[in-house]
N, C-alpha and C positions, 0 to 999 in steps of 0.2 A: 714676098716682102715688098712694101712699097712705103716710100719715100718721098714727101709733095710739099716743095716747098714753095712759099707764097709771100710777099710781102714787099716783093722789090718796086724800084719806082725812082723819080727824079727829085732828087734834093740840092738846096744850096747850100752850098762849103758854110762848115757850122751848124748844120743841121742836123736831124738824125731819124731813126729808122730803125723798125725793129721785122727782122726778118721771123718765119715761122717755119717749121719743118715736123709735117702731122707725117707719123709712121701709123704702119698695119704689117700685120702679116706671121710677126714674132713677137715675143715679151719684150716690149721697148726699153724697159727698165730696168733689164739684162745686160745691157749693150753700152759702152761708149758711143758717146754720139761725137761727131769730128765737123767741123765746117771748114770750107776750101773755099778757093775765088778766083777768077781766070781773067787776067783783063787782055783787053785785043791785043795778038801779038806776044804774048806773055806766056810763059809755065805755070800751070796750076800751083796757087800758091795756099799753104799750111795756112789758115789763122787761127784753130783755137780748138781743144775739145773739154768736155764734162765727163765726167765718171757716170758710170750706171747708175749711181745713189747722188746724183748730182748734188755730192759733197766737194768734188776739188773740181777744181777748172786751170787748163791752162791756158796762155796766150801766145804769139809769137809778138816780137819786140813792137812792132809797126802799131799793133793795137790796143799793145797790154795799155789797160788806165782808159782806154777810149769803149772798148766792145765787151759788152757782159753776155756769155755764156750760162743760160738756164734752161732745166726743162719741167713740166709738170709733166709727169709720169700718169696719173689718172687719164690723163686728154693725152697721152702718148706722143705729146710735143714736145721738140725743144725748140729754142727761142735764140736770135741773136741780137739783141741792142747795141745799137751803132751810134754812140754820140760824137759831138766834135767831127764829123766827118770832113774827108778832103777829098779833093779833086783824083788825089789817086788811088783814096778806096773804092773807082769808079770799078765795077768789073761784075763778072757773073760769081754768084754764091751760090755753093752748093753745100748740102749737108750730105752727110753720109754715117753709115752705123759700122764699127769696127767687126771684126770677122770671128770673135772669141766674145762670149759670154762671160758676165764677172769678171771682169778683167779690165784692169784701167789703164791708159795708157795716155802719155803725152804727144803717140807718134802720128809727126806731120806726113808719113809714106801714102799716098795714096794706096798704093797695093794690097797696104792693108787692112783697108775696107774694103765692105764687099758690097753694099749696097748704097746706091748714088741713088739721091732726088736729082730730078729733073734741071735744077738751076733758076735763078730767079736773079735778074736783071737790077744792077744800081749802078744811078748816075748820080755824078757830085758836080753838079756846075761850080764855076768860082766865082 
């Protein structure tokens, strides 16, 4: 399984940006998909996942109303739009695919996913 996410880049505060994350490997459309984000010096922080049937999504507080969570399952992507951005959504995003099949979950644990994209770079100047 592989995981490749792409999209990241420099933005000014107010701006926005929409990350991608192309999977391979398993049935994408199986899976929870989860995004995360690391900023320097930071713990890997929870921001949001989609259901396998990318009917529910959830958010954590810092983004809900700012970041939309989608995927198109045919192109085995999911997607994350970042509007409104700020200087402290600055940090590495990563996607990841949850560890169980059919199965949805709101959980921010890393542990339990099992496959990580590589990470993709955002900056928010002010």
């Amino acid at each position: 399984v592989q995981l490749q996410a792409s999209g990241g880049g420099l933005v000014q505060a107010g701006g926005y940006l929409t990350l991608s994350c192309a999977g391979s490997g398993r049935t994408f459309s199986s899976y929870t998909m989860g995004w995360f984000r690391q900023a320097p010096g930071k713990e890997r922080e929870f921001v949001g996942t989609i259901s396998y049937s990318g009917r529910f999504t959830y958010y954590t507080d810092s983004v809900k109303g700012r970041f939309t969570i989608s995927t198109d399952n045919a192109k085995n992507t999911a997607y994350l739009r970042m509007n409104s951005l700020k200087p402290e959504d600055t940090a590495v995003y990563y996607c990841a695919q949850y560890n169980k099949g059919y199965y949805y979950t709101a959980s921010g644990n890393a542990d339990e996913y099992d496959y990580w994209g590589q990470g993709t770079q955002v900056t928010v100047s002010s």
